[in-house]
N, C-alpha and C positions, 0 to 999 in steps of 0.2 A: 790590446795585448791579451793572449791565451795561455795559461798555465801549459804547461806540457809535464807531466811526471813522469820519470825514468824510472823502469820497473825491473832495477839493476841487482838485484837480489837474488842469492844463492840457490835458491830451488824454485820448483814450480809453484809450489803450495806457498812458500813464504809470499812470494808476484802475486800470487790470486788472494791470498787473504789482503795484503796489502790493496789490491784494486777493490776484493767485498767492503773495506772501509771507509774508502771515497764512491760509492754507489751512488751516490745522491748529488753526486757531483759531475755535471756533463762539460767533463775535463779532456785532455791530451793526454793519452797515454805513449810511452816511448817503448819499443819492443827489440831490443838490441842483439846482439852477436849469439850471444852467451843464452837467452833466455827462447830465442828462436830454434836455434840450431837443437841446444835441450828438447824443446818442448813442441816444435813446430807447429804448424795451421792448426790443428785443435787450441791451443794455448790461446792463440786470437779468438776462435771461435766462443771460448767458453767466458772469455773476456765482455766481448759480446753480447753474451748470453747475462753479463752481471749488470750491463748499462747498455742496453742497444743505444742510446745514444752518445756513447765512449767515442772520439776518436783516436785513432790508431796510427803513430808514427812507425813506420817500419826500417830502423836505424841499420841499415847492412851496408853500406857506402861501398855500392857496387864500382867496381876496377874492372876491366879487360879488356878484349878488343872490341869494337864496336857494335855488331853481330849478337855475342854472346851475351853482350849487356843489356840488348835491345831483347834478345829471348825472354833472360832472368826479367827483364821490366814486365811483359809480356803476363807471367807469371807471377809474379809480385803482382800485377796488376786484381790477378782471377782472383787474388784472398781477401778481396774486398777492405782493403786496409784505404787509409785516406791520405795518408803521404809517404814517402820514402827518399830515399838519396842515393847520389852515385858520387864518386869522385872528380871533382873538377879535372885534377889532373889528367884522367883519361881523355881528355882536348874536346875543337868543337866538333869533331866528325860523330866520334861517340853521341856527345849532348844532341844534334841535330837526328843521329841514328835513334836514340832513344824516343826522342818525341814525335818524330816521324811513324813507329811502330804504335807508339799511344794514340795515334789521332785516328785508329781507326775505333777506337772504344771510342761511345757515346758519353761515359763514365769513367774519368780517369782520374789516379789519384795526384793529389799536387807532386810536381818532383825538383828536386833539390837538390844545390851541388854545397859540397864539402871544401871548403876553400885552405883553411890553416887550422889543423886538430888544436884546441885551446890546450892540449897538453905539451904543446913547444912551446919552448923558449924562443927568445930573438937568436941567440948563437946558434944551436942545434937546428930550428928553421933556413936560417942560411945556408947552411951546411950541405942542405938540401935542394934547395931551388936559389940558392945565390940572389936575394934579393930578399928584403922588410917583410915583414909576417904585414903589414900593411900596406907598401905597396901589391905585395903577391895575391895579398886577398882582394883587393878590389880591382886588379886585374881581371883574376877569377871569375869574379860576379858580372863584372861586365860581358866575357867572354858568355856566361849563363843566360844572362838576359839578353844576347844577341841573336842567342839561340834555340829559343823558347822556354827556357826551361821558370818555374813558377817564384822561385826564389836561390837561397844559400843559407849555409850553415860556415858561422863564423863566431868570433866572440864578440861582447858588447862592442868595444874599442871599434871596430871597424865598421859595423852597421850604417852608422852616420853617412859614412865615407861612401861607401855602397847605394845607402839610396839616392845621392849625390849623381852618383856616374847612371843608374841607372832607369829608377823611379819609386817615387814614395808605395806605387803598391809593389813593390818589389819586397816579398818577405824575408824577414831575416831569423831567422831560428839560432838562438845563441843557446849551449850548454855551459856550465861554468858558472852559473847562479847561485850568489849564497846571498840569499834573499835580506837577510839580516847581518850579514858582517860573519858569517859562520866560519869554520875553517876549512881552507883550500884542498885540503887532501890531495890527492897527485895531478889537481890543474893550474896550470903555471898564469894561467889570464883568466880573473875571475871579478865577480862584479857584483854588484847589491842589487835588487829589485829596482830601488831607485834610480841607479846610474841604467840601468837598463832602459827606464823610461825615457828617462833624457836622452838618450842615442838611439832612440828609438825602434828599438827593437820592438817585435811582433807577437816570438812566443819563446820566453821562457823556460828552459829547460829543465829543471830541480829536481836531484835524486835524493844525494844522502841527505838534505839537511830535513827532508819531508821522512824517510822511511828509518832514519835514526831514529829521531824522537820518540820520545815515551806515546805519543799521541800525534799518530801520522794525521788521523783528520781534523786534529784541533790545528795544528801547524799549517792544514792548507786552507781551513778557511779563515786563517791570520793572512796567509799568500792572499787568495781572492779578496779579502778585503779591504787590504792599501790597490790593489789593482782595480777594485772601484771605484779608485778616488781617484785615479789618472782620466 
């Protein structure tokens, strides 16, 4: 299991003192919608530059046609980041296009499909694809892992399920961790460190309950620390 911290924070400066704090720590950093689009390829660079051995989830859950996905991968790829994700949804021609475009890098980063956002519910998830936030995501994954892709993004709950249909190195990246019992905020499926182990999940996602705190880096090396004991 690998911490991943979500660098979900208002400005750019707030993200980087946040990352200057965990320095010492050759952690997962998550670089998402809001913090990219803001601050783009310099933002990773200077990240970089605080821990060259940070690595760099790059959280854009690319969507489109297959083409277009397989360009943006393309490019996602040249920023030197180490993993990123597209949306399952966009089926397997996309995923198969995707990794097809990647296998001409010597160096590629892992890539990952996004199976059921942790911020559905069971009702609202139907709603949309007519079928179980658990059958639909281990559908998903399988579809992933037929098609080369390195892993999925899901919640604890369904991890188990997943390496099940697919394979134990089959990674599962879950968001939705409140390491401690913290409070849920706007994710509807959320899970303790613990139950994380047990379902085995891989890496960890943690945002607010690390960059709330009075002391973001006393709180992650409390995180690394039951994560040693697994």
């Amino acid at each position: 299991m690998e911490l991943c911290v979500a660098l979900d924070l208002p400005s750019e400066k707030e993200n980087l003192a946040l990352a200057q704090s965990l320095k010492d720590h050759n952690i997962w950093l998550k670089v998402g919608f809001r913090a990219y689009i803001r601050d783009g390829k310099s933002f990773i660079e200077t990240l970089k530059m605080i821990n060259p051995e940070f690595k760099i989830f790059l959280d854009l859950k690319l969507y489109d046609i297959p083409n277009t996905m397989a360009d943006a991968a393309e490019e996602i790829t040249k920023l030197g980041i180490d993993m990123f994700n597209i949306h399952a949804s966009a089926g397997p021609v996309a995923m198969k296009t995707v990794m097809q475009r990647l296998s001409n890098y010597q160096k590629r980063p892992m890539v990952l499909a996004v199976t059921a956002l942790t911020s559905f519910d069971e009702e609202n998830f139907q709603k949309v694809y007519e079928k179980s936030i658990q059958e639909k995501a281990v559908q998903f994954a399988k579809m992933s892992y037929e098609n080369g892709l390195d892993g999925v993004v899901c919640s604890t709950f369904e991890s188990r399920d997943i390496k099940r249909v697919t394979s134990d190195d089959f990674i599962t990246l879950c968001p939705g961790i409140r390491p401690f019992g913290e409070n849920a905020g706007d994710q509807q499926r959320v899970a303790t460190l613990e139950l994380a182990y047990q379902e085995s999940v891989d890496y960890p996602v943690i945002g607010r309950p690390i960059y709330t705190n009075d002391s973001p880096q006393a709180k992650v090396n409390q995180i690394l620390k039951v994560i040693s004991t697994f």
